[in-house]
Steps between C-alpha positions, in 0.01 A plus 500: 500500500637846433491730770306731328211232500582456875467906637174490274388186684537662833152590643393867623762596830683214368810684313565729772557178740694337247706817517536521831586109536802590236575787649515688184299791402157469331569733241832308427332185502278633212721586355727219481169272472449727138857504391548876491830467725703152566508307790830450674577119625463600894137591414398235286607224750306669748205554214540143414488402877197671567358332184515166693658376158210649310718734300914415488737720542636432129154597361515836762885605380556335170809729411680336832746302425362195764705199576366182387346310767 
């Protein structure tokens, strides 16, 4: 699932707890969730965590070079 399908997914209240539970701004969530600005790989572990394996990190930051696993 992209994340983009995720933050839409999110019921009403829901986004700004998801924020909160990252610990990233809900602007900057948006944001990232509409690919206007990148995600660093910091965030989208923690994006990806929060997720619950919903979204990974590699779909989040796809220009991040991750390791393979």
């Amino acid at each position: 699932m992209r994340f983009l399908e995720f933050w839409n997914s999110l019921p009403k209240g829901g986004k700004a707890r998801f924020a909160k539970e990252v610990g990233i701004n809900l602007s900057r969530l948006s944001a990232i969730a509409h690919e206007r600005i990148r995600c660093g790989a910091v965030a989208a572990m923690r994006i990806a965590a929060a997720c619950r394996g919903i979204v990974s990190k590699q779909e989040i930051a796809p220009h991040v070079r991750w390791p393979k696993e």
